[in-house]
N, C-alpha and C positions, 0 to 999 in steps of 0.2 A: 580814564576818569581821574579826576583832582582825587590826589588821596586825603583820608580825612583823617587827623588824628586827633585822639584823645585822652589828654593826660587825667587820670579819676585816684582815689581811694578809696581803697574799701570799707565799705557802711555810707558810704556817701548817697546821700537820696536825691541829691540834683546830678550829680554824676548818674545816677540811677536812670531818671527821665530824661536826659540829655539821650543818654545810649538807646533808651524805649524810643525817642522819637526818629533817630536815624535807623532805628531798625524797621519802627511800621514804615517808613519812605524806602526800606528795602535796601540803605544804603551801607555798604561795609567799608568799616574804620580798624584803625588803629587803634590800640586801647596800650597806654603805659600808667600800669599803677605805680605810684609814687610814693603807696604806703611804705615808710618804715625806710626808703631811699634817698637819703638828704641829697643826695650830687645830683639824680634825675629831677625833683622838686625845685633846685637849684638852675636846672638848664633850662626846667619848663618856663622859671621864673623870668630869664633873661629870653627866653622866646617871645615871654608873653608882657613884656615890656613893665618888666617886675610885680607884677599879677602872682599872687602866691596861692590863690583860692582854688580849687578846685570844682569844678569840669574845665579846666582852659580845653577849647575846640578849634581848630584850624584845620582848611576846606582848602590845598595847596598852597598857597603862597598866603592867603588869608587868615587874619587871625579872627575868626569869628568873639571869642571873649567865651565868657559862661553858659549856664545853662540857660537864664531868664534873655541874655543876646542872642542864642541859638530860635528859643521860642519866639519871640519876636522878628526874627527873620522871617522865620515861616511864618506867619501870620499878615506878615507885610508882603509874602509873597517875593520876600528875598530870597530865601535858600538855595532854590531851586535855579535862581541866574549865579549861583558859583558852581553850579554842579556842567557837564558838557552834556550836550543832549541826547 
């Protein structure tokens, strides 16, 4: 399976419902909280093509983006063509 990671902070409510949606799909991630760690925030940011906001999500090689890119996928009935079947 593509693994999924997800860079979050704590108190985050779109980090929140990003993690509530891959979990009702049953799918397990990665989770690095970025609270209070400037160097991890800092790598996420050059992962995520200098994106400093938090939920950034990435489905293997894909950088899916946020929370509300994450929702959208699924609603478009993307998500589920980055996942292997």
């Amino acid at each position: 399976m593509s693994e999924i990671l997800i860079y979050t902070k704590v108190g985050c409510s779109f980090c929140m419902a990003a993690k509530s949606l891959l979990r009702r799909k049953g799918l397990a991630f990665t989770e690095i909280d970025v609270t209070g760690r400037p160097e991890e925030q800092q790598a996420m940011s050059v992962k995520a093509n200098g994106r400093r906001t938090v939920p950034q999500i990435f489905i293997g090689a894909t950088h899916v983006g946020g929370c509300d890119e994450l929702y959208d996928l699924e609603d478009a009935g993307g998500l589920d063509s980055l996942l292997p079947a």
